[in-house]
N, CA, C and O atoms as a Tripos MOL2 file, in Angstrom:
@<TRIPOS>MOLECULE
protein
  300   299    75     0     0
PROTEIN
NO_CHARGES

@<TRIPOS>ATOM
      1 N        -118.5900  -37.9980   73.1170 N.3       1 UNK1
      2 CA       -118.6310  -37.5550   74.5010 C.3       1 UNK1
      3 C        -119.6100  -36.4090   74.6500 C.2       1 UNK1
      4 O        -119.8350  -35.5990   73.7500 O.2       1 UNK1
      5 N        -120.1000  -36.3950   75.6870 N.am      2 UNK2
      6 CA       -120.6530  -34.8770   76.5730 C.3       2 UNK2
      7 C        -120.0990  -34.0800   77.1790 C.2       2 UNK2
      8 O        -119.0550  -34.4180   77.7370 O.2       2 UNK2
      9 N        -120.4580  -33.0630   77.2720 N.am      3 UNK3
     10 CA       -119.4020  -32.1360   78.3070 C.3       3 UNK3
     11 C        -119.0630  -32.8070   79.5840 C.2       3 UNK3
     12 O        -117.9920  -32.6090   80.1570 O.2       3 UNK3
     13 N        -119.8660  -33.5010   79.9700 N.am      4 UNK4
     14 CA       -119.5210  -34.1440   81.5380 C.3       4 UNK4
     15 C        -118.5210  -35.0760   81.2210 C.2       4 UNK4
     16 O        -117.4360  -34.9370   81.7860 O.2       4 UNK4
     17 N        -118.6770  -36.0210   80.4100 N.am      5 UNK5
     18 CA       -117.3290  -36.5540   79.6350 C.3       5 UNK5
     19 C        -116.1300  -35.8950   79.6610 C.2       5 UNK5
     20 O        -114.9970  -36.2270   80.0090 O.2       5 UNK5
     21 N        -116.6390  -34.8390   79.1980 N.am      6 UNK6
     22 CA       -115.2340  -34.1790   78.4120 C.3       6 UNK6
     23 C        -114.0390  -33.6830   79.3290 C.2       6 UNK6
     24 O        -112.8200  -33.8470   79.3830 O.2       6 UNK6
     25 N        -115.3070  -32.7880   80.2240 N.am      7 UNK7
     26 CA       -114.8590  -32.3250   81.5900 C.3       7 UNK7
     27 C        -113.8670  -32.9730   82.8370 C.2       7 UNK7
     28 O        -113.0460  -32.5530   83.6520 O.2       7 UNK7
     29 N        -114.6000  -34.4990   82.3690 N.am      8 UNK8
     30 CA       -113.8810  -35.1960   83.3920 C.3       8 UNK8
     31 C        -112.5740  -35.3100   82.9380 C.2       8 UNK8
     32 O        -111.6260  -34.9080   83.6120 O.2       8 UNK8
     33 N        -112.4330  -35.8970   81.6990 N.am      9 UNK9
     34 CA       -110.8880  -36.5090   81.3010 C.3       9 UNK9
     35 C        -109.8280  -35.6280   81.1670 C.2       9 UNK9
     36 O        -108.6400  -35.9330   81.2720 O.2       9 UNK9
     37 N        -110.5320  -33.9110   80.8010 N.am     10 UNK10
     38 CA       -109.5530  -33.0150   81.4290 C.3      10 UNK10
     39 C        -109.3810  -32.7820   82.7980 C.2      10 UNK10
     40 O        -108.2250  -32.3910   82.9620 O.2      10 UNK10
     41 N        -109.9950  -32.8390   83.8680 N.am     11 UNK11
     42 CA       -109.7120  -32.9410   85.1830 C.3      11 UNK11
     43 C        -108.8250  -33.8320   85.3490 C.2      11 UNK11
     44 O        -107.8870  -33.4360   86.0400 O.2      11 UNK11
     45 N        -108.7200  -35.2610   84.8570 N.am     12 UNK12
     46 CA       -107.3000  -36.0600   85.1420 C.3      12 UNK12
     47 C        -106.5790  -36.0590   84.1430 C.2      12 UNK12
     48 O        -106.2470  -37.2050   83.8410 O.2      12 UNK12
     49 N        -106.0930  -35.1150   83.3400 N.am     13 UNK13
     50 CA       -105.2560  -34.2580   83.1280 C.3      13 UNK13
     51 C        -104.8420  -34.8990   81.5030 C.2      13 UNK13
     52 O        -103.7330  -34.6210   81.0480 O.2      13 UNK13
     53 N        -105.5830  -35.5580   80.8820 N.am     14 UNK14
     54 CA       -105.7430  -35.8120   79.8480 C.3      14 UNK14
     55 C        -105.7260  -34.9590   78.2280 C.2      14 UNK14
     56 O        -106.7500  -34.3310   77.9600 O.2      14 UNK14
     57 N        -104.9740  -34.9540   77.5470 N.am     15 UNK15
     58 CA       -104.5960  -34.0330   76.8260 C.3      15 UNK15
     59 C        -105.7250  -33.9030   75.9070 C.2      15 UNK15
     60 O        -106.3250  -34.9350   75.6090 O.2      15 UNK15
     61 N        -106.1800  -32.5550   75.3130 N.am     16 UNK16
     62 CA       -107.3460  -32.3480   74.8550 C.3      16 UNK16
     63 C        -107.2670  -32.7680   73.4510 C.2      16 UNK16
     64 O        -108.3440  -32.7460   72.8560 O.2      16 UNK16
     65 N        -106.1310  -33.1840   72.7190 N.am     17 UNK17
     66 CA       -105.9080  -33.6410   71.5390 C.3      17 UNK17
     67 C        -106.3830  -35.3500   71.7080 C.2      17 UNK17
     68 O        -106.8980  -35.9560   70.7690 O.2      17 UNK17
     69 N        -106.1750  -35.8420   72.7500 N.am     18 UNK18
     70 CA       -106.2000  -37.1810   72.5440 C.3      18 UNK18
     71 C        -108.2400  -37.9500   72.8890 C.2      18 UNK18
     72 O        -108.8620  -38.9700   72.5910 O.2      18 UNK18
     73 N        -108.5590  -36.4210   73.7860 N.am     19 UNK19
     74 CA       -109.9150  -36.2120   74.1250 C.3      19 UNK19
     75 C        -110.2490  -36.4700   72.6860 C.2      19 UNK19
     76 O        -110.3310  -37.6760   72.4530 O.2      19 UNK19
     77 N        -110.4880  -35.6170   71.5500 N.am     20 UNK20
     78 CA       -110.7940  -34.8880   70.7180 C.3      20 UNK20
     79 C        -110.8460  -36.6490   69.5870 C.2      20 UNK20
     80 O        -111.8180  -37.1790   69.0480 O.2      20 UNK20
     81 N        -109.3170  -37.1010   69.6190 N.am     21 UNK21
     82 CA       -109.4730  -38.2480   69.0490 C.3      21 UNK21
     83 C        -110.3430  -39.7650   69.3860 C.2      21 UNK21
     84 O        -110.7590  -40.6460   68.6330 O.2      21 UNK21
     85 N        -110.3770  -39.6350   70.5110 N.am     22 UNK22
     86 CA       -111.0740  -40.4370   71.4510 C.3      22 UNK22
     87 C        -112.6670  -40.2470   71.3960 C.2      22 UNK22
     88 O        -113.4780  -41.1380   71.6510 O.2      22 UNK22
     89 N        -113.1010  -38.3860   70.8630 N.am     23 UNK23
     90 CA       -114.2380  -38.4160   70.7610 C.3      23 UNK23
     91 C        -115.1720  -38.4630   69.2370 C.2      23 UNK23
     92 O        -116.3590  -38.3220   68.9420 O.2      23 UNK23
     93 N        -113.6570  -38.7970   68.3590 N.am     24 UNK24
     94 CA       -114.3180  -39.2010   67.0380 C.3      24 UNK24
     95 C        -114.2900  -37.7260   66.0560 C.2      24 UNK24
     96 O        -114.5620  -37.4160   64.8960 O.2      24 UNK24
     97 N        -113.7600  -37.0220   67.3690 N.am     25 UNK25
     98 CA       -114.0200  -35.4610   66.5650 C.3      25 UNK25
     99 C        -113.2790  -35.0960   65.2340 C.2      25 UNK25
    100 O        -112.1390  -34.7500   65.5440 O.2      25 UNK25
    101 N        -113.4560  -35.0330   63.9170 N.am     26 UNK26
    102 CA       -112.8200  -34.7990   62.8590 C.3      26 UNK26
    103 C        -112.5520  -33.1730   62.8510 C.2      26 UNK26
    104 O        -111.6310  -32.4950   62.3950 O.2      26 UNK26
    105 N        -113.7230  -32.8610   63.5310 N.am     27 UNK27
    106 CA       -113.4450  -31.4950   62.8970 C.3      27 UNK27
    107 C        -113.0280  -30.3070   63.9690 C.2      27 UNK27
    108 O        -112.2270  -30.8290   64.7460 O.2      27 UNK27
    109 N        -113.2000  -29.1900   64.2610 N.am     28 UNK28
    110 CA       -113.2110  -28.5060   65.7580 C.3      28 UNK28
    111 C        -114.5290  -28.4850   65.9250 C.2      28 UNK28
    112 O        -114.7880  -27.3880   66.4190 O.2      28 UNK28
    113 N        -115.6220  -29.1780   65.7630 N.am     29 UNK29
    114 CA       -116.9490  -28.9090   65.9730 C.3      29 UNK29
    115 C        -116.8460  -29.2600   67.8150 C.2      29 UNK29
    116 O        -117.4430  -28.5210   68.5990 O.2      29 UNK29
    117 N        -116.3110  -30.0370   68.1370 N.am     30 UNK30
    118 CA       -115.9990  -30.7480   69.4990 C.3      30 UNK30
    119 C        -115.3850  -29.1310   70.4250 C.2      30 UNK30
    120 O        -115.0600  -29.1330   71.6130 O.2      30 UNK30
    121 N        -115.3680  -28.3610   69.8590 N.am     31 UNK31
    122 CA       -115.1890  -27.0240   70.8700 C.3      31 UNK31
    123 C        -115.5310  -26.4180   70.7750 C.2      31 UNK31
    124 O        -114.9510  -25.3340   70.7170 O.2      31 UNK31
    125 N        -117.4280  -26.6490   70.6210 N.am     32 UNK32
    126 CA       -118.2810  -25.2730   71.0330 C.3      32 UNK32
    127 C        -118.4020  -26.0880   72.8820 C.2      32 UNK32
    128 O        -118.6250  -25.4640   73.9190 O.2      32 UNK32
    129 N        -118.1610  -27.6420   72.7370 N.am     33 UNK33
    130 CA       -118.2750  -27.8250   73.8650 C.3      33 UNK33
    131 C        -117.5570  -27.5560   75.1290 C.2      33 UNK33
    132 O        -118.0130  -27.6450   76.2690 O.2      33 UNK33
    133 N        -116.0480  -27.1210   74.6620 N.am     34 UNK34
    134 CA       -115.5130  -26.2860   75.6840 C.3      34 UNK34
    135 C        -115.5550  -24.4900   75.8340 C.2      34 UNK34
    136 O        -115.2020  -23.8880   76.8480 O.2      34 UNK34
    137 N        -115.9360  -24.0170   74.9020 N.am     35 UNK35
    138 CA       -116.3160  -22.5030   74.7820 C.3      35 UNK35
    139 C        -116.9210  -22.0610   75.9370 C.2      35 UNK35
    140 O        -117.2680  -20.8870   75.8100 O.2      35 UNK35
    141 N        -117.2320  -22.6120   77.2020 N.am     36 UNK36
    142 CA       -117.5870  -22.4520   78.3040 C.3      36 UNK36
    143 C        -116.6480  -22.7870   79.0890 C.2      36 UNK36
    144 O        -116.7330  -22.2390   80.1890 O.2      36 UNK36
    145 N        -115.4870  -23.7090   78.9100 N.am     37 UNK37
    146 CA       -115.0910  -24.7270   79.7980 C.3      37 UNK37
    147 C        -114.2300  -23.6340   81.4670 C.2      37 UNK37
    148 O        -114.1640  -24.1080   82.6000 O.2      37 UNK37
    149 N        -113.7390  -22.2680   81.0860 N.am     38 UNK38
    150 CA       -113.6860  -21.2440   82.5330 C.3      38 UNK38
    151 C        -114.8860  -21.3530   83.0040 C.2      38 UNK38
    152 O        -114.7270  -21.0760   84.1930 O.2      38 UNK38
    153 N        -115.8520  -21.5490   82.8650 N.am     39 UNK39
    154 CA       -116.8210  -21.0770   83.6320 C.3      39 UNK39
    155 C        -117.3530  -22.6120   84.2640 C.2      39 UNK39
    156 O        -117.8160  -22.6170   85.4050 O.2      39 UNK39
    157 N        -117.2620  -24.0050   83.4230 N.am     40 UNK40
    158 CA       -117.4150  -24.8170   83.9560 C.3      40 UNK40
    159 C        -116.4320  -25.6550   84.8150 C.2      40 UNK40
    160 O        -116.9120  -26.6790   85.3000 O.2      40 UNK40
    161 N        -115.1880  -25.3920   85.0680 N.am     41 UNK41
    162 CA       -114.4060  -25.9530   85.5370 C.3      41 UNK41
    163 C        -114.1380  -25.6810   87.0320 C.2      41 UNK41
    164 O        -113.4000  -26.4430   87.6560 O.2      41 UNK41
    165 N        -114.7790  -24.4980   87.6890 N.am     42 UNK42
    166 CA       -114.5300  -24.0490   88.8920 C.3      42 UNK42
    167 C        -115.6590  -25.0480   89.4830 C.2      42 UNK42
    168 O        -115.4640  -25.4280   90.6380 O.2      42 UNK42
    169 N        -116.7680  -25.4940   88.8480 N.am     43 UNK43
    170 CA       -118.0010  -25.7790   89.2320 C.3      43 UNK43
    171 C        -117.6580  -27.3230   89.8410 C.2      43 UNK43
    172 O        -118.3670  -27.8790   90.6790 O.2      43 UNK43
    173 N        -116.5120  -27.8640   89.2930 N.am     44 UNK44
    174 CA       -116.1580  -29.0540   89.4630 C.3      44 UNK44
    175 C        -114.3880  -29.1230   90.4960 C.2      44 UNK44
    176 O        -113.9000  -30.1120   91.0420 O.2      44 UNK44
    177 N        -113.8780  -27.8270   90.4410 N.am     45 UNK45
    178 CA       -113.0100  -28.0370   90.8320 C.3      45 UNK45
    179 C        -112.9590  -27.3610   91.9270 C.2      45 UNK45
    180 O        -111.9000  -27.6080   92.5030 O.2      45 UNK45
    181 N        -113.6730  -26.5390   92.5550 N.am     46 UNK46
    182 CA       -113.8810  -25.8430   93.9900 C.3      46 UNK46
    183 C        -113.0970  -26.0670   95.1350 C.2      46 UNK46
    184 O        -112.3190  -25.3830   95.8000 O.2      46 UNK46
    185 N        -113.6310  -27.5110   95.1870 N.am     47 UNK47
    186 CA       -113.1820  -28.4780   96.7240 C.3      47 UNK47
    187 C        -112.1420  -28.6850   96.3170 C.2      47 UNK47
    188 O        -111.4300  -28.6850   97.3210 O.2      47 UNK47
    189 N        -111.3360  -28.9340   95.1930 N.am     48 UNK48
    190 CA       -110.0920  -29.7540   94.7170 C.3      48 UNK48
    191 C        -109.1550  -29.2170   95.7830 C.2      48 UNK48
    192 O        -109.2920  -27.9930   95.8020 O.2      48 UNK48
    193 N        -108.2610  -29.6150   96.6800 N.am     49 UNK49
    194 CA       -106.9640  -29.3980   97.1820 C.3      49 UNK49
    195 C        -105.6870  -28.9830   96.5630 C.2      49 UNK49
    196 O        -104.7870  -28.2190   96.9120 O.2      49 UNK49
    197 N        -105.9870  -30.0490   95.0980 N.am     50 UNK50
    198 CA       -104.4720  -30.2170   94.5640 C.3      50 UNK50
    199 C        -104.0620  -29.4210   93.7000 C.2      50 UNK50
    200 O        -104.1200  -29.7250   92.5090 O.2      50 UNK50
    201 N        -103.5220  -28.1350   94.1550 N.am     51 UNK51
    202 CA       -103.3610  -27.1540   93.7220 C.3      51 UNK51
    203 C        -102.3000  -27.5490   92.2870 C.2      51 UNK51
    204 O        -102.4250  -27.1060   91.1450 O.2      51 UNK51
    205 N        -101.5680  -28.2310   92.6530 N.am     52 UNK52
    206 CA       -100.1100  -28.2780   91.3050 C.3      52 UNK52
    207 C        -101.0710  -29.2540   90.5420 C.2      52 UNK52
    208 O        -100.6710  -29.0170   89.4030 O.2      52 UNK52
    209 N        -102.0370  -30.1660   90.3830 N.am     53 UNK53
    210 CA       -102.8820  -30.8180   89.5450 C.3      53 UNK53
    211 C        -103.4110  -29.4400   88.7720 C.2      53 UNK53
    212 O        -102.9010  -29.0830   87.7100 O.2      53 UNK53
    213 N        -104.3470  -28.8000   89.3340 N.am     54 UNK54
    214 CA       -105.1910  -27.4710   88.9330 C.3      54 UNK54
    215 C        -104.2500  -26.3880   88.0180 C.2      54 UNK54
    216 O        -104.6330  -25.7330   87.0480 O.2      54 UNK54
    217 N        -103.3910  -26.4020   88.4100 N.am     55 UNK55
    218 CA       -102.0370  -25.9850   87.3580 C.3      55 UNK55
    219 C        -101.4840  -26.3750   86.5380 C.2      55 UNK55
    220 O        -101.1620  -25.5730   85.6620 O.2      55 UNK55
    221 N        -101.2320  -27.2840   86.4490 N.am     56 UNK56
    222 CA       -101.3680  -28.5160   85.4270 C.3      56 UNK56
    223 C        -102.2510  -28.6900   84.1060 C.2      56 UNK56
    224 O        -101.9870  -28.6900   82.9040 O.2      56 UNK56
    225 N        -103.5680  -28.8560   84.9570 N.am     57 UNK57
    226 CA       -104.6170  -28.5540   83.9710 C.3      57 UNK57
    227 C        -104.7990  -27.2330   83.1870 C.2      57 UNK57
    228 O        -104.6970  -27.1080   81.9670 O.2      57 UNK57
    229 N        -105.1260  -26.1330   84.2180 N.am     58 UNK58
    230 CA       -104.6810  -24.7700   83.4810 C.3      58 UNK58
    231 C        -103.3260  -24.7860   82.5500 C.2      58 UNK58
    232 O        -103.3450  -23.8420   81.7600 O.2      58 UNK58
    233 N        -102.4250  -25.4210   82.4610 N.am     59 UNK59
    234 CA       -101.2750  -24.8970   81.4910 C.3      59 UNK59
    235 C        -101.6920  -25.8420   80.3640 C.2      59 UNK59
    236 O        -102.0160  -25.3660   79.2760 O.2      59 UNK59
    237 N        -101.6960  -27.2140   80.5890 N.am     60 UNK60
    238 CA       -102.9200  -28.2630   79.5040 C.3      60 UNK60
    239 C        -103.8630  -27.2770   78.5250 C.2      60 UNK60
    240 O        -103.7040  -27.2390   77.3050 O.2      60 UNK60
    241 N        -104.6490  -26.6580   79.0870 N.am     61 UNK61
    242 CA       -106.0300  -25.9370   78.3030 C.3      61 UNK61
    243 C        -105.2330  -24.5710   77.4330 C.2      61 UNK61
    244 O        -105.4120  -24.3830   76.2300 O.2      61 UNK61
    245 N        -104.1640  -23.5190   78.4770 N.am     62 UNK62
    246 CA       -103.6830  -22.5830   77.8350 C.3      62 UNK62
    247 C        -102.5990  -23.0020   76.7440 C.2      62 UNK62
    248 O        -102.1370  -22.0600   76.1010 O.2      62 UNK62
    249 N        -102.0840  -24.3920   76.4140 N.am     63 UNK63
    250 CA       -101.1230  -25.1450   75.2660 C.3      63 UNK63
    251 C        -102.3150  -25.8880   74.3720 C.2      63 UNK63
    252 O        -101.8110  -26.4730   73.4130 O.2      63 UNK63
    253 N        -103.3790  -25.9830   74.4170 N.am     64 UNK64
    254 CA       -103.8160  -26.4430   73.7530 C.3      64 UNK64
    255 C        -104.8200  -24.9950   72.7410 C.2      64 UNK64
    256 O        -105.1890  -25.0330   71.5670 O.2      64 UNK64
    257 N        -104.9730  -24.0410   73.6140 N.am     65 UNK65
    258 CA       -105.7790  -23.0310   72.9370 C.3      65 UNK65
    259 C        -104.7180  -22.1080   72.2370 C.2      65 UNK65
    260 O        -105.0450  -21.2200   71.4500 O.2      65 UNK65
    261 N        -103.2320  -22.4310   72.6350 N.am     66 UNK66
    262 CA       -102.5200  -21.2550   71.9680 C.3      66 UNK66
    263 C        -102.1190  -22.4060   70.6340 C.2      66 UNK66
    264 O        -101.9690  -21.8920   69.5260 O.2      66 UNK66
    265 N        -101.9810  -23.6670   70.7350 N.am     67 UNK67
    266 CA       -101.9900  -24.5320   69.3810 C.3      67 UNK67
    267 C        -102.6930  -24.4210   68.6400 C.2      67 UNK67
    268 O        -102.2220  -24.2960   67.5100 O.2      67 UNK67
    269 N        -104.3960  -24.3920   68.7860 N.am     68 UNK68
    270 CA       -105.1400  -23.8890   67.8830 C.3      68 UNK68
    271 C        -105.7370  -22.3920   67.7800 C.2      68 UNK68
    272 O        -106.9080  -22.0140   67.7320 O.2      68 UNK68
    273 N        -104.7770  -21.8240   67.7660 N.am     69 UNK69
    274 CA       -105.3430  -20.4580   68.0980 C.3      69 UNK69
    275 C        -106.3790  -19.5280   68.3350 C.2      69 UNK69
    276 O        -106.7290  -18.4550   67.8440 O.2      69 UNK69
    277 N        -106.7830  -20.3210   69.2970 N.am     70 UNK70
    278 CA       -108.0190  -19.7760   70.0790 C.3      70 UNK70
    279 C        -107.6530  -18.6830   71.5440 C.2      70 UNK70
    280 O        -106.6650  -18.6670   72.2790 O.2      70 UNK70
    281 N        -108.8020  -17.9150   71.5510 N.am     71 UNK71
    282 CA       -108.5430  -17.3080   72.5670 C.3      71 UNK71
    283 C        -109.1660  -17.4200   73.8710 C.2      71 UNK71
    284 O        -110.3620  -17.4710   74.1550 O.2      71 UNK71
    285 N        -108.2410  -17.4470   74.5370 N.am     72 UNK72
    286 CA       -108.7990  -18.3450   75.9800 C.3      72 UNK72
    287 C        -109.2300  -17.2170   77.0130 C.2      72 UNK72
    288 O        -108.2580  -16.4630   76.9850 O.2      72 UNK72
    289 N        -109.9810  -16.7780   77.7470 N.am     73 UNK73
    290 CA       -110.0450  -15.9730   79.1650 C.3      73 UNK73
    291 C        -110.1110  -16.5500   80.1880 C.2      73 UNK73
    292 O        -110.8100  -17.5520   80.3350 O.2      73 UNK73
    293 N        -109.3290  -15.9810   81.1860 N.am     74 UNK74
    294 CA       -109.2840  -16.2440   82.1030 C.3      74 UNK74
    295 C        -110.2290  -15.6430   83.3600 C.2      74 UNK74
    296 O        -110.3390  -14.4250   83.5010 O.2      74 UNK74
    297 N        -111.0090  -16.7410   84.4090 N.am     75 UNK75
    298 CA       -111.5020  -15.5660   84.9640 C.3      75 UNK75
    299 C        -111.0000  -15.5030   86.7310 C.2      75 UNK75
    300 O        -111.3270  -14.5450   87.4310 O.2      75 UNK75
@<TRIPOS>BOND
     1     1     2 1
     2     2     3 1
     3     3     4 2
     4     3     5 am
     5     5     6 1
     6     6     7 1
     7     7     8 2
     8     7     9 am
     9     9    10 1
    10    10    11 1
    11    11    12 2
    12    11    13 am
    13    13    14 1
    14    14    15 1
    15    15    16 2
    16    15    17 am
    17    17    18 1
    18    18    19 1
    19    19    20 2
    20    19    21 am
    21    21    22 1
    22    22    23 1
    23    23    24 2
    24    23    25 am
    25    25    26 1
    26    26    27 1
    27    27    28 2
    28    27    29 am
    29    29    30 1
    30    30    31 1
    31    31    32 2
    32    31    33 am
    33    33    34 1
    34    34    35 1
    35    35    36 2
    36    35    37 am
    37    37    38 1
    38    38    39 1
    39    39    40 2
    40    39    41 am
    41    41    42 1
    42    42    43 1
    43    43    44 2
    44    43    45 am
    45    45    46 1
    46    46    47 1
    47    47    48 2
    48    47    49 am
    49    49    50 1
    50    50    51 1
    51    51    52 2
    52    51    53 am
    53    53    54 1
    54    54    55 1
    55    55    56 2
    56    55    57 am
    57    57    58 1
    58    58    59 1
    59    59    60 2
    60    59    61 am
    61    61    62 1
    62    62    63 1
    63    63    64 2
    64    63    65 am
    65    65    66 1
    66    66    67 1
    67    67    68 2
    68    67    69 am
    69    69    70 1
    70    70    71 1
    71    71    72 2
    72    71    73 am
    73    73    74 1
    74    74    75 1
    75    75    76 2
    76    75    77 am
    77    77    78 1
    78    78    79 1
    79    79    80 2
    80    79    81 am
    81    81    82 1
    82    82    83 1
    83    83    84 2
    84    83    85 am
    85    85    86 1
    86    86    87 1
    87    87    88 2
    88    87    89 am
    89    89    90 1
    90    90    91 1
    91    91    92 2
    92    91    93 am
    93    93    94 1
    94    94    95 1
    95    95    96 2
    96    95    97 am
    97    97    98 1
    98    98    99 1
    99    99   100 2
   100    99   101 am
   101   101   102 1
   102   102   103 1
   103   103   104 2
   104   103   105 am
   105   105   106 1
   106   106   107 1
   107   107   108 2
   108   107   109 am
   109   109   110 1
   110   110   111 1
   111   111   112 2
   112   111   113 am
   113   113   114 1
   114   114   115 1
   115   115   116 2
   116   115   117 am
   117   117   118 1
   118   118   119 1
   119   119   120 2
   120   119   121 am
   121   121   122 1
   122   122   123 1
   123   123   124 2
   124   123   125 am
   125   125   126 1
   126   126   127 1
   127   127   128 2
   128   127   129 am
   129   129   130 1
   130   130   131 1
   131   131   132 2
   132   131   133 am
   133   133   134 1
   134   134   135 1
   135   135   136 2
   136   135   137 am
   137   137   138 1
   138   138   139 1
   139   139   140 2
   140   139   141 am
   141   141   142 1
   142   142   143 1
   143   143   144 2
   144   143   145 am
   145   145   146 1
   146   146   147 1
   147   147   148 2
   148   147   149 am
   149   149   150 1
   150   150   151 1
   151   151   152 2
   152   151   153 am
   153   153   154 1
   154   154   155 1
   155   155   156 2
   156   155   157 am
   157   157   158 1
   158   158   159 1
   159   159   160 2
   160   159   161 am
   161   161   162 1
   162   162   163 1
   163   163   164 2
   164   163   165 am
   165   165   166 1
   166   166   167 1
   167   167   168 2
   168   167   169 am
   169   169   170 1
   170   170   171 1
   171   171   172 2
   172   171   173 am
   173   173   174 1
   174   174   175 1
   175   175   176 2
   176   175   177 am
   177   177   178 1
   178   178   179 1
   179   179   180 2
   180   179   181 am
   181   181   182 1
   182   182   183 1
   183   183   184 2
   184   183   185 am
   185   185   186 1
   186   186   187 1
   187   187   188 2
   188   187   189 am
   189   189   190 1
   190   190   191 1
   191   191   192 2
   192   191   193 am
   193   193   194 1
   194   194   195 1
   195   195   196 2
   196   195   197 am
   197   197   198 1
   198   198   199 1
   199   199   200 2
   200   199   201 am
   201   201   202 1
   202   202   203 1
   203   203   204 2
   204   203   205 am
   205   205   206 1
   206   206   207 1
   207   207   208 2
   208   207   209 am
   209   209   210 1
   210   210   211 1
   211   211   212 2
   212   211   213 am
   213   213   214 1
   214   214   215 1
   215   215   216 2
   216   215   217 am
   217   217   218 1
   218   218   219 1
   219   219   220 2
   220   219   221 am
   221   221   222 1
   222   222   223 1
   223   223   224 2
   224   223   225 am
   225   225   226 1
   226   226   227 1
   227   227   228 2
   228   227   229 am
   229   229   230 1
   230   230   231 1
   231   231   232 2
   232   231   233 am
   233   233   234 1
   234   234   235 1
   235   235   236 2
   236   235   237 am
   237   237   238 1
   238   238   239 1
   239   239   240 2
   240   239   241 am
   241   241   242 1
   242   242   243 1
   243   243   244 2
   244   243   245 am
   245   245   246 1
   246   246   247 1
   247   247   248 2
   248   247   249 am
   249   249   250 1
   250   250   251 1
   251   251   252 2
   252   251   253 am
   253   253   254 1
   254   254   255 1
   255   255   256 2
   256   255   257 am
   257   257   258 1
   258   258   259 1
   259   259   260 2
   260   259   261 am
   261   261   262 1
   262   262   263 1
   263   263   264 2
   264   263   265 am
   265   265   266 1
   266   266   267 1
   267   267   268 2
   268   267   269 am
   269   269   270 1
   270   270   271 1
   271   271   272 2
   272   271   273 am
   273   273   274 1
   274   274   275 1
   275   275   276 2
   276   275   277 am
   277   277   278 1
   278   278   279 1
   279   279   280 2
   280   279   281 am
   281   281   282 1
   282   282   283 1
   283   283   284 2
   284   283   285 am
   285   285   286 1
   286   286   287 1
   287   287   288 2
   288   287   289 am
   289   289   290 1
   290   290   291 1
   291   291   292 2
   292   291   293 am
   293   293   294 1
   294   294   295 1
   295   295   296 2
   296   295   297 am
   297   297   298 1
   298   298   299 1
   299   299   300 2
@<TRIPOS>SUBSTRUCTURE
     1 UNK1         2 RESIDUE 1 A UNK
     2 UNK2         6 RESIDUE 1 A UNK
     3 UNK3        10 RESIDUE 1 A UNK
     4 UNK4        14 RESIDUE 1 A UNK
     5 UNK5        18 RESIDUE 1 A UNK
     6 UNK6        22 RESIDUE 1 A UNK
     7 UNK7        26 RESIDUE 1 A UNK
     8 UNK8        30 RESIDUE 1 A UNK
     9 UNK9        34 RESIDUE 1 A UNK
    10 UNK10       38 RESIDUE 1 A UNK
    11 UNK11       42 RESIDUE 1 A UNK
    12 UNK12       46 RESIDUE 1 A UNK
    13 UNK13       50 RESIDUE 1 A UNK
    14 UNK14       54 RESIDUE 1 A UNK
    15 UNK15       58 RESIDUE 1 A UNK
    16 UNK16       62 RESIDUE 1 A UNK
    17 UNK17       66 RESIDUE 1 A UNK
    18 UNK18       70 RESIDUE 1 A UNK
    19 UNK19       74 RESIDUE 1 A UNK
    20 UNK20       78 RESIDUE 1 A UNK
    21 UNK21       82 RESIDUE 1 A UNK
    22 UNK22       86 RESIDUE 1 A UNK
    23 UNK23       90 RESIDUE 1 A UNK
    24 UNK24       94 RESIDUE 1 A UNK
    25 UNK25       98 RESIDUE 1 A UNK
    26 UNK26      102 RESIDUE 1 A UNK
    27 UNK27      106 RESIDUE 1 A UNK
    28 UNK28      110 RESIDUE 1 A UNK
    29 UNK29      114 RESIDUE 1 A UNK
    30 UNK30      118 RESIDUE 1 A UNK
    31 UNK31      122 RESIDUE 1 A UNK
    32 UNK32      126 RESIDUE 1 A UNK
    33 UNK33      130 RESIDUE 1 A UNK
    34 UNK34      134 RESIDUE 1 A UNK
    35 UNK35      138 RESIDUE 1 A UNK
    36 UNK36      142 RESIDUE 1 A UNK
    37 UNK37      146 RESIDUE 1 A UNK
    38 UNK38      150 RESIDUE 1 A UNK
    39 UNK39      154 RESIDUE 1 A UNK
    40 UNK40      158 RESIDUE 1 A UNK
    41 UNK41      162 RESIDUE 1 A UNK
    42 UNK42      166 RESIDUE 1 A UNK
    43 UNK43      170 RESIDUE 1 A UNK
    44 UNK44      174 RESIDUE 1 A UNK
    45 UNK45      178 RESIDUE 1 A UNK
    46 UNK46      182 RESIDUE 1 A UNK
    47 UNK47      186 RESIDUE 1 A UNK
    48 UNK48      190 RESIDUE 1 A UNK
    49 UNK49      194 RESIDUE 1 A UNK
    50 UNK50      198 RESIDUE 1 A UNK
    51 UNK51      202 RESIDUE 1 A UNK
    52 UNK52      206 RESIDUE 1 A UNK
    53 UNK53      210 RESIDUE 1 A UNK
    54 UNK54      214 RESIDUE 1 A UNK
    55 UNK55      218 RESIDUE 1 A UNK
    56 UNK56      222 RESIDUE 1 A UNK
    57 UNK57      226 RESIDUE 1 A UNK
    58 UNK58      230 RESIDUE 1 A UNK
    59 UNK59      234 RESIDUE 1 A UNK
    60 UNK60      238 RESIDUE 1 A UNK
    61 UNK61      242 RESIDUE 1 A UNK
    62 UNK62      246 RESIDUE 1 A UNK
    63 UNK63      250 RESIDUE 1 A UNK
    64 UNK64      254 RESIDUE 1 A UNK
    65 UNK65      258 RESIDUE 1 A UNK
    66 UNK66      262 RESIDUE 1 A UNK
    67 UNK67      266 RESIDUE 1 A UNK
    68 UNK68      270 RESIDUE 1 A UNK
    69 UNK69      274 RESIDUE 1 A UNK
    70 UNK70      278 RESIDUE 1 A UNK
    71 UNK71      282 RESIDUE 1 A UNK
    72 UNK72      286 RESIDUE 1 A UNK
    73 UNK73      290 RESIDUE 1 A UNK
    74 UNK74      294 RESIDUE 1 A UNK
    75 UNK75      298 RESIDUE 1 A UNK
């Protein structure tokens, strides 16, 4: 996958573990491509309405970064 890939299947709320398997990823090399993903996700989610989706997703990304213990910011 590409980030535009990637981006999308977390927008429909797709768990980033199954992303990750789906993208062949063996290793965490597959998350320098989200190491941006606060800053790219507003870019796509602006117009969104669906606020409890957008929450959703945010708790998705903050369970998946506290599993691999990464540190996430929020902005």
């Amino acid at each position: 996958f590409h980030i535009g890939g990637t981006t999308e299947l977390l927008l429909q709320g797709i768990s980033p573990d199954i992303i990750a398997t789906q993208g062949r990823w063996t290793s965490r090399a597959f998350l320098q491509y989200w190491r941006r993903i606060e800053t790219i996700l507003p870019l796509f989610i602006s117009s969104s309405s669906d606020v409890a989706h957008l929450h959703s997703i945010d708790s998705i990304m903050d369970n998946f970064s506290h599993k691999n213990n990464l540190s996430r910011t929020h902005t």
